[in-house]
HTML snippet that shows the backbone in 3Dmol.js (N, CA, C, O; Angstrom):
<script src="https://3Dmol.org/build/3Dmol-min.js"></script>
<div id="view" style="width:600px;height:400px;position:relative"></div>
<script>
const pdb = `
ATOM      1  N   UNK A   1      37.239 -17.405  20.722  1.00  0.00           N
ATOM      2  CA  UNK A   1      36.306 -16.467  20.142  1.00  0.00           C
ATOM      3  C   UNK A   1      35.998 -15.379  21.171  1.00  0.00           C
ATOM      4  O   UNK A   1      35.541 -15.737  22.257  1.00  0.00           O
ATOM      5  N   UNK A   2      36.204 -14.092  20.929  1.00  0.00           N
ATOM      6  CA  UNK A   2      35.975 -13.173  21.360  1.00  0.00           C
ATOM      7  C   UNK A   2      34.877 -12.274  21.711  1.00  0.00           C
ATOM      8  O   UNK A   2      34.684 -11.397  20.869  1.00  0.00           O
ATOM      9  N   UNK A   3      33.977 -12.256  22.900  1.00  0.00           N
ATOM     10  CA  UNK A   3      32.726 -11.798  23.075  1.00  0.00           C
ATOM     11  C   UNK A   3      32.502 -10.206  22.867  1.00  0.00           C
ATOM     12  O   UNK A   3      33.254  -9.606  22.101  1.00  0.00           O
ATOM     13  N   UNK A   4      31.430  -9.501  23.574  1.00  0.00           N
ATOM     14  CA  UNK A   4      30.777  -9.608  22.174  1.00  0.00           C
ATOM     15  C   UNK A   4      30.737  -9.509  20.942  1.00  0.00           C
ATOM     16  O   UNK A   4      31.579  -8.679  20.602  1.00  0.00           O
ATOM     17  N   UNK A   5      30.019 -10.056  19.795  1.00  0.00           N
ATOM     18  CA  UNK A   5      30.682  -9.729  18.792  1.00  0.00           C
ATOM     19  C   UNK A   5      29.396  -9.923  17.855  1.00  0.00           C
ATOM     20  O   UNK A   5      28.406 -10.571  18.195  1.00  0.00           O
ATOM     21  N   UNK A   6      29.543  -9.313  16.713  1.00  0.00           N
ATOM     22  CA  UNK A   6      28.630  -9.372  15.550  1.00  0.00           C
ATOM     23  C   UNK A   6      29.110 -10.233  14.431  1.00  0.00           C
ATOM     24  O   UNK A   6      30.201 -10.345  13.873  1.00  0.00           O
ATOM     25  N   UNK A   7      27.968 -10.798  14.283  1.00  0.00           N
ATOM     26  CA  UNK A   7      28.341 -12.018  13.019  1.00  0.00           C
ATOM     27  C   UNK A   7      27.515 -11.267  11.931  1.00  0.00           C
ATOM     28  O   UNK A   7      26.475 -10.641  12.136  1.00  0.00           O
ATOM     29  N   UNK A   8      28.103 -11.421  10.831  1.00  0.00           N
ATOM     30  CA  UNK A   8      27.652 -10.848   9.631  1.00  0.00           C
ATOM     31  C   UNK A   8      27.753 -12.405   9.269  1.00  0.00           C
ATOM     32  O   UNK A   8      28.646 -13.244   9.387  1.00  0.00           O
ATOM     33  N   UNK A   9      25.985 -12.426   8.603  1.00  0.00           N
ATOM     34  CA  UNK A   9      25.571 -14.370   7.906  1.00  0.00           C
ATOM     35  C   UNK A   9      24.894 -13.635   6.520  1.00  0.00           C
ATOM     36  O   UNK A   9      24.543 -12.483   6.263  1.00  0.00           O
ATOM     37  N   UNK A  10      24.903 -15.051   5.693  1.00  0.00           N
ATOM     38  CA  UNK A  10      24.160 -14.473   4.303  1.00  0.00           C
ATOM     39  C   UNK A  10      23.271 -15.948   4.351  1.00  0.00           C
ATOM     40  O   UNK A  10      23.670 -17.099   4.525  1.00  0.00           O
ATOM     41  N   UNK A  11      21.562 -15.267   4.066  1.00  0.00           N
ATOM     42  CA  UNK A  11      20.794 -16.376   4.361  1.00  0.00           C
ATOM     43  C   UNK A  11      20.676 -17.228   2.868  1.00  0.00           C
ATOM     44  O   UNK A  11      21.542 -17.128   1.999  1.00  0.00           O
ATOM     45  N   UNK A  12      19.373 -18.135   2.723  1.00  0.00           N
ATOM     46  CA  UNK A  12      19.574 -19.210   1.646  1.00  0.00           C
ATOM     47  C   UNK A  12      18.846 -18.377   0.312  1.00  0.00           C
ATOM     48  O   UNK A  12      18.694 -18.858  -0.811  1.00  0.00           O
ATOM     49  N   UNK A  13      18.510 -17.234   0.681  1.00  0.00           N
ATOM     50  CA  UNK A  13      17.876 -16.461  -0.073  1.00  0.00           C
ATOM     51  C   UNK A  13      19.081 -15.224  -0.590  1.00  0.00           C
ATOM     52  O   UNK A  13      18.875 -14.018  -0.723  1.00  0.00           O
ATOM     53  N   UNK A  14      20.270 -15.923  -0.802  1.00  0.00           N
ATOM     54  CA  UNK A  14      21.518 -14.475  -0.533  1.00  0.00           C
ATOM     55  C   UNK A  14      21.047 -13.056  -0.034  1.00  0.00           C
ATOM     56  O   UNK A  14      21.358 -11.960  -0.499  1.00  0.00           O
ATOM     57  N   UNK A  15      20.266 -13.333   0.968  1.00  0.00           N
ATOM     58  CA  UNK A  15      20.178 -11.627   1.610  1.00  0.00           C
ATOM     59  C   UNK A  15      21.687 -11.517   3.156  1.00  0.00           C
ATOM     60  O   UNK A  15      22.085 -12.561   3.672  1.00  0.00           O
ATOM     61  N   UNK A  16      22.032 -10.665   3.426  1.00  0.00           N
ATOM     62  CA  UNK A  16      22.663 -10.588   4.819  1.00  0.00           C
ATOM     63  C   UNK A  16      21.773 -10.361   5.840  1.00  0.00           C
ATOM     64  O   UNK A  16      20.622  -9.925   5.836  1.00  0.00           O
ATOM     65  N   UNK A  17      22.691 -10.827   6.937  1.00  0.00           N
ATOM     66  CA  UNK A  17      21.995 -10.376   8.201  1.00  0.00           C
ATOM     67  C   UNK A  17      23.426 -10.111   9.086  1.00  0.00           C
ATOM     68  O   UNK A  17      24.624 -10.202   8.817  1.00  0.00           O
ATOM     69  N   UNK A  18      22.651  -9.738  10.270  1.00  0.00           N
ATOM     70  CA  UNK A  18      23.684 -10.386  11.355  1.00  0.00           C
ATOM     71  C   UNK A  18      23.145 -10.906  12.884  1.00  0.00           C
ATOM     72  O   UNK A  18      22.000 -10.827  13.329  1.00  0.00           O
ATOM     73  N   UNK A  19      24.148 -11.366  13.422  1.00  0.00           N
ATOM     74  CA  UNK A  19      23.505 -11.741  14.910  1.00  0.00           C
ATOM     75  C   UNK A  19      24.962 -10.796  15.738  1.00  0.00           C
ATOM     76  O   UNK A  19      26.124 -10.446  15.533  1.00  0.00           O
ATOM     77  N   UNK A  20      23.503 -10.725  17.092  1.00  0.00           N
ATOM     78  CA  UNK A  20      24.480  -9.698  17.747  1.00  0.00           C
ATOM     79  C   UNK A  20      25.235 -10.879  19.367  1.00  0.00           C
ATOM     80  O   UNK A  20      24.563 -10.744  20.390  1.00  0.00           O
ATOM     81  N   UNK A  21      25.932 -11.439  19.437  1.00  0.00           N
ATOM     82  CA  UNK A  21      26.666 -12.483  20.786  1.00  0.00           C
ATOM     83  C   UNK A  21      27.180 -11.843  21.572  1.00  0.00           C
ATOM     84  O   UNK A  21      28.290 -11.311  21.583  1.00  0.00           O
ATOM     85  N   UNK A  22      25.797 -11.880  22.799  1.00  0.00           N
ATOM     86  CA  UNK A  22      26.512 -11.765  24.259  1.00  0.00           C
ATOM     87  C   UNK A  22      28.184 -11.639  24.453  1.00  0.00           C
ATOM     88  O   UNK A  22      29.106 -12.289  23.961  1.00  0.00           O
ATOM     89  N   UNK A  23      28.149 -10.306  25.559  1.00  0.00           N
ATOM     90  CA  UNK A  23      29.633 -10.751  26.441  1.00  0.00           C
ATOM     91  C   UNK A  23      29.356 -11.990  27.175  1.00  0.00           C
ATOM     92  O   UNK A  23      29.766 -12.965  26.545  1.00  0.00           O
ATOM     93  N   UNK A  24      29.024 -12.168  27.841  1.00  0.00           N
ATOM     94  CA  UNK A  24      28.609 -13.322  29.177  1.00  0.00           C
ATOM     95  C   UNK A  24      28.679 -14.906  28.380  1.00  0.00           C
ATOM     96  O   UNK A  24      29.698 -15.452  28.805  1.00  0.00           O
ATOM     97  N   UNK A  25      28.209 -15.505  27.730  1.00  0.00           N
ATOM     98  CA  UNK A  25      28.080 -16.669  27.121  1.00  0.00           C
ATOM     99  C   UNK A  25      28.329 -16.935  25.902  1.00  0.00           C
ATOM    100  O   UNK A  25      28.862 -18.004  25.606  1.00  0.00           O
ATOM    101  N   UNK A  26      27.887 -15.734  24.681  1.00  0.00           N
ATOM    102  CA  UNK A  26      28.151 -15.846  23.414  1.00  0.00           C
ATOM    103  C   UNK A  26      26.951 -15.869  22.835  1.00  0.00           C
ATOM    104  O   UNK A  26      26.973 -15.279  21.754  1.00  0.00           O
ATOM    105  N   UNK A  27      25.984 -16.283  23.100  1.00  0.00           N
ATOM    106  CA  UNK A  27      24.620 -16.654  23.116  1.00  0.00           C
ATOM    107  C   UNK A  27      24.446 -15.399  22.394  1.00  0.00           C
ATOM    108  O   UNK A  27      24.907 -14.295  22.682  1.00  0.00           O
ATOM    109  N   UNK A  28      23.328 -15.913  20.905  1.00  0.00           N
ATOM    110  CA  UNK A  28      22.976 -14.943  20.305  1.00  0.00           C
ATOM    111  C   UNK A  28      21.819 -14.465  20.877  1.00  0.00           C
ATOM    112  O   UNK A  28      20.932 -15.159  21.376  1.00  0.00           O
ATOM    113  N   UNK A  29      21.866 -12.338  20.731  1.00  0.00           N
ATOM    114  CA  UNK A  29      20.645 -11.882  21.853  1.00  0.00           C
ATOM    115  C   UNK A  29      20.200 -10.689  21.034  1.00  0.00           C
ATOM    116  O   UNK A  29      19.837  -9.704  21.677  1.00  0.00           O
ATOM    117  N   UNK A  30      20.168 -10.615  19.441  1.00  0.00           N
ATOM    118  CA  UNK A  30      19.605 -10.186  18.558  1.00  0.00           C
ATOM    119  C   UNK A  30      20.224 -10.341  17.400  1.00  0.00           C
ATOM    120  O   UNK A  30      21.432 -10.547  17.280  1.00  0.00           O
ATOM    121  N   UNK A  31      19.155 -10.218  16.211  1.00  0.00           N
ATOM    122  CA  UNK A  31      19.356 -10.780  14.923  1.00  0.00           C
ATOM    123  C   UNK A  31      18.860  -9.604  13.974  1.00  0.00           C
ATOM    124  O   UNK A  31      17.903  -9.028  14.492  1.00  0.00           O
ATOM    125  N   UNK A  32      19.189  -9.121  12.851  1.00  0.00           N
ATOM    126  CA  UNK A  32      18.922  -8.194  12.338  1.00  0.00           C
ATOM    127  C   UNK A  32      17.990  -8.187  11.481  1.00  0.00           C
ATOM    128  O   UNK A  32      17.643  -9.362  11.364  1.00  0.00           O
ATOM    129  N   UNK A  33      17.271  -7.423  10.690  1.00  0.00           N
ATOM    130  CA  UNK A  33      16.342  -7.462   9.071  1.00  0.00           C
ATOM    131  C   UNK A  33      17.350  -8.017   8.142  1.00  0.00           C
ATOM    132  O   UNK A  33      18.570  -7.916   8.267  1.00  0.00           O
ATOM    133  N   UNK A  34      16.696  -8.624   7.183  1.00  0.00           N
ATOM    134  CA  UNK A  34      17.669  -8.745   5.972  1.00  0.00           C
ATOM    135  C   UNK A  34      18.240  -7.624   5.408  1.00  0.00           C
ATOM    136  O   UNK A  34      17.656  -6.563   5.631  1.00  0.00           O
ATOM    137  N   UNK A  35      19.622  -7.587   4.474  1.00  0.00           N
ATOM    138  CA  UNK A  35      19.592  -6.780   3.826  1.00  0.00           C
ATOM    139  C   UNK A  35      20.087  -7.092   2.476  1.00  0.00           C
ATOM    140  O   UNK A  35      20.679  -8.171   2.460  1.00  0.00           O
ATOM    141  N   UNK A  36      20.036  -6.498   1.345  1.00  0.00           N
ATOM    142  CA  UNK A  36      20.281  -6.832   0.016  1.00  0.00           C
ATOM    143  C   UNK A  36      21.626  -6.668  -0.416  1.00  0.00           C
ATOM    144  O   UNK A  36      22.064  -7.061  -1.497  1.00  0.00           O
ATOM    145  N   UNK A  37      22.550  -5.807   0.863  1.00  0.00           N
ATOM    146  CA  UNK A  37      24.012  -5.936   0.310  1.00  0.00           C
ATOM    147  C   UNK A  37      24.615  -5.987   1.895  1.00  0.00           C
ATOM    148  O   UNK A  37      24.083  -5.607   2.938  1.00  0.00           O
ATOM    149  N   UNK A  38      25.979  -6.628   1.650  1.00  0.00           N
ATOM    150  CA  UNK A  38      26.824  -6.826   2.975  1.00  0.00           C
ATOM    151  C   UNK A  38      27.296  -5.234   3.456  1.00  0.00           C
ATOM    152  O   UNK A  38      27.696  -4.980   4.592  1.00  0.00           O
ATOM    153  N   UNK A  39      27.156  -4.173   2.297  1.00  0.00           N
ATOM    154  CA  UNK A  39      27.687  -2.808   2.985  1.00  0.00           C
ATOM    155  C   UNK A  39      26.319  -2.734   3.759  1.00  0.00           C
ATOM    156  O   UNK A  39      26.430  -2.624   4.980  1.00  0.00           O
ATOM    157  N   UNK A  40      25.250  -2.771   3.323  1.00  0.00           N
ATOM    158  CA  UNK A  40      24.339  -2.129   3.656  1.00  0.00           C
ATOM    159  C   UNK A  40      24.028  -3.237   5.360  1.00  0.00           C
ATOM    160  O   UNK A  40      23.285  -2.898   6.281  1.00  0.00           O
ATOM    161  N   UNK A  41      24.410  -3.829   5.329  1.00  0.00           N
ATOM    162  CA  UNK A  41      24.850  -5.513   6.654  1.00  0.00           C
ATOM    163  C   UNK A  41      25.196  -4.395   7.228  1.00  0.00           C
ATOM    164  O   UNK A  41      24.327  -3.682   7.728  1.00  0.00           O
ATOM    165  N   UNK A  42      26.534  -4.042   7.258  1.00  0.00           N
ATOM    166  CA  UNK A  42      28.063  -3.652   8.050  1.00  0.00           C
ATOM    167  C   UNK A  42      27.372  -2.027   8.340  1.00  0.00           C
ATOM    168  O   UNK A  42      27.568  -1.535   9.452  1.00  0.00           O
ATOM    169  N   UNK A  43      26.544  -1.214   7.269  1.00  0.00           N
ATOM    170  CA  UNK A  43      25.600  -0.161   7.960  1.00  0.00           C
ATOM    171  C   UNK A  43      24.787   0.020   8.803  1.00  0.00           C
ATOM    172  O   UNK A  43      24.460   1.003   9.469  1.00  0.00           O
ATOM    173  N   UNK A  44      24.303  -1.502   8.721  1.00  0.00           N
ATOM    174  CA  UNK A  44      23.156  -1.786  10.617  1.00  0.00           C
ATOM    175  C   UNK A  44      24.085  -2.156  11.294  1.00  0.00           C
ATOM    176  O   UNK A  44      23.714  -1.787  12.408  1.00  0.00           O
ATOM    177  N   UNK A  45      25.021  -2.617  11.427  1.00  0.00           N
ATOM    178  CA  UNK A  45      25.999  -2.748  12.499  1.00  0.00           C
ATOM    179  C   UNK A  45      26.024  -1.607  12.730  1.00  0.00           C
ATOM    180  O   UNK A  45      25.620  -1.274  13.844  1.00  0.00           O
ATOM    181  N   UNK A  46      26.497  -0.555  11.802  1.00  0.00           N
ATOM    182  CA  UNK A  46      27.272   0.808  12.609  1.00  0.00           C
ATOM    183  C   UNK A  46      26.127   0.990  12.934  1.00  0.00           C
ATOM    184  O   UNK A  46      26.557   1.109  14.081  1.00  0.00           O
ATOM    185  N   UNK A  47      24.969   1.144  13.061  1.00  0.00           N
ATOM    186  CA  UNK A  47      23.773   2.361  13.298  1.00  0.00           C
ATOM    187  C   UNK A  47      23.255   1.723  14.612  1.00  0.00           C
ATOM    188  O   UNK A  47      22.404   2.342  15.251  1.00  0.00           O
ATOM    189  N   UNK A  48      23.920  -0.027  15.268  1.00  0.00           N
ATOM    190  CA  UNK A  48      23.458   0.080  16.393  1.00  0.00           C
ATOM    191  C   UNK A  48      24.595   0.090  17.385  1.00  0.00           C
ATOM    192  O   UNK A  48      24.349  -0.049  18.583  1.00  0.00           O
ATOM    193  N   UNK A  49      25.782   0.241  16.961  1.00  0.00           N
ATOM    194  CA  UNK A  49      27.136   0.854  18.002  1.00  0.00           C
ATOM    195  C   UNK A  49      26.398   2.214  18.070  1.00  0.00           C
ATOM    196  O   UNK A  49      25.836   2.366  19.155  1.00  0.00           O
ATOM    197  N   UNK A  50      26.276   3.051  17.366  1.00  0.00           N
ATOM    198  CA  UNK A  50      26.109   4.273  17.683  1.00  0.00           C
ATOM    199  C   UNK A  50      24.901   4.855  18.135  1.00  0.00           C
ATOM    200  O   UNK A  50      24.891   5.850  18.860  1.00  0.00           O
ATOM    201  N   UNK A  51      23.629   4.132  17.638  1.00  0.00           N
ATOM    202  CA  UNK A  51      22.255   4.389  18.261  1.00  0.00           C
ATOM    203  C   UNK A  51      22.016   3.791  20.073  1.00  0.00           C
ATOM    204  O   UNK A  51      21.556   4.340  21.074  1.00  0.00           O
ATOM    205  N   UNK A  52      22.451   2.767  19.870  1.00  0.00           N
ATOM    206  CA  UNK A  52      22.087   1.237  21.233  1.00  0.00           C
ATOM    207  C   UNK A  52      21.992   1.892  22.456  1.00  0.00           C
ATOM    208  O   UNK A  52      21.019   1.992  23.203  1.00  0.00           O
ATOM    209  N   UNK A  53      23.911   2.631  22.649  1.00  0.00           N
ATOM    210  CA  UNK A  53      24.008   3.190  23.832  1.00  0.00           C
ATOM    211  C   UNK A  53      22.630   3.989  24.326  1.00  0.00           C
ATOM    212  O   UNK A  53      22.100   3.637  25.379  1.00  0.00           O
ATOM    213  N   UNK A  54      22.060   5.087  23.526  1.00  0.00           N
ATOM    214  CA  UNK A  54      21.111   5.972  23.996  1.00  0.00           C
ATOM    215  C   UNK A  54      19.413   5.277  23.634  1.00  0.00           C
ATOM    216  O   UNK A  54      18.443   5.967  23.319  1.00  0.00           O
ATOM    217  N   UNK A  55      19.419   4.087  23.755  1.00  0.00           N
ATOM    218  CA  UNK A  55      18.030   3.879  23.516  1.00  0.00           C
ATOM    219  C   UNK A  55      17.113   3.553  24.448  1.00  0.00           C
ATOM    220  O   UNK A  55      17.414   2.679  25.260  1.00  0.00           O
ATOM    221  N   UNK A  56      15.973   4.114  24.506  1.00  0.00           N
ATOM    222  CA  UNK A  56      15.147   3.552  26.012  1.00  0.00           C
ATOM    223  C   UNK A  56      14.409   2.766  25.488  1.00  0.00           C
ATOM    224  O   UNK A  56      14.409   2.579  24.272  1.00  0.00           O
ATOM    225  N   UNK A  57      13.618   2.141  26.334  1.00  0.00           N
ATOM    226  CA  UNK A  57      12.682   1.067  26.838  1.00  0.00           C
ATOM    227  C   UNK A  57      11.602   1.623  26.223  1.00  0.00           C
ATOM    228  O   UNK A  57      11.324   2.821  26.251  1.00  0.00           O
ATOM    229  N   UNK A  58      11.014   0.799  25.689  1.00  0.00           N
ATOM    230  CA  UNK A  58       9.029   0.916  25.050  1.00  0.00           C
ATOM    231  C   UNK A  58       8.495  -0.097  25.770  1.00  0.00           C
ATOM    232  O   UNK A  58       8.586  -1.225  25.286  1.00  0.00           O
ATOM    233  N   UNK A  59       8.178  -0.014  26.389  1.00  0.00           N
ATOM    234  CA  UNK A  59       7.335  -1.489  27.425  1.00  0.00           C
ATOM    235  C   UNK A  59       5.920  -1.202  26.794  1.00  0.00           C
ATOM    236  O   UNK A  59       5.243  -0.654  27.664  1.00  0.00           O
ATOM    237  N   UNK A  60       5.450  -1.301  26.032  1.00  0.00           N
ATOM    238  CA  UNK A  60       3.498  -1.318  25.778  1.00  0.00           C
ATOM    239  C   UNK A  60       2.774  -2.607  26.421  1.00  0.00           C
ATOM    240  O   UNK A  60       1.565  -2.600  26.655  1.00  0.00           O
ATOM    241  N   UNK A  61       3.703  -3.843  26.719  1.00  0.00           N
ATOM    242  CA  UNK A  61       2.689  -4.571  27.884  1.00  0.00           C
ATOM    243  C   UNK A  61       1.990  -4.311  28.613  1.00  0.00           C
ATOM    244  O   UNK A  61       2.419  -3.544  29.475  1.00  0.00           O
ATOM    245  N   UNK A  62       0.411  -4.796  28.743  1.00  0.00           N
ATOM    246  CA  UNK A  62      -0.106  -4.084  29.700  1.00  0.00           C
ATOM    247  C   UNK A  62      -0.101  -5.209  31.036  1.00  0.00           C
ATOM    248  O   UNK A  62      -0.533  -4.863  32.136  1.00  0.00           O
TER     249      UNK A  62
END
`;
const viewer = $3Dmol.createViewer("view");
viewer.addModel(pdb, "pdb");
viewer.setStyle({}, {cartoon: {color: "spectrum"}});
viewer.zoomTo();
viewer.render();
</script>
């Protein structure tokens, strides 16, 4: 199995999701919102290849 990688799952409620697996271990290290169709799945995939790279940090911990 090939790291990293996105799993597209369909929960017990037939909605999709996905999980996003580490390069390093495989270890899942985010999980998505539901969604009501697998295109609309495979559309949050694309929107975080292409968003992810440029995203900063929100730290509001105080």
């Amino acid at each position: 199995m090939a790291f990293p990688k996105f799993e597209i799952k369909k929960s017990s409620n037939s909605k999709f999701y996905f999980n996003l697996r580490s390069k390093g271990n495989g270890e899942i290290i985010a999980t998505s919102e539901m969604y009501n169709s697998k295109q609309s799945c495979k559309d949050g995939i694309a929107a975080v290849k292409r968003d992810a790279p440029d995203a900063e940090i929100d730290d509001t911990i105080l």
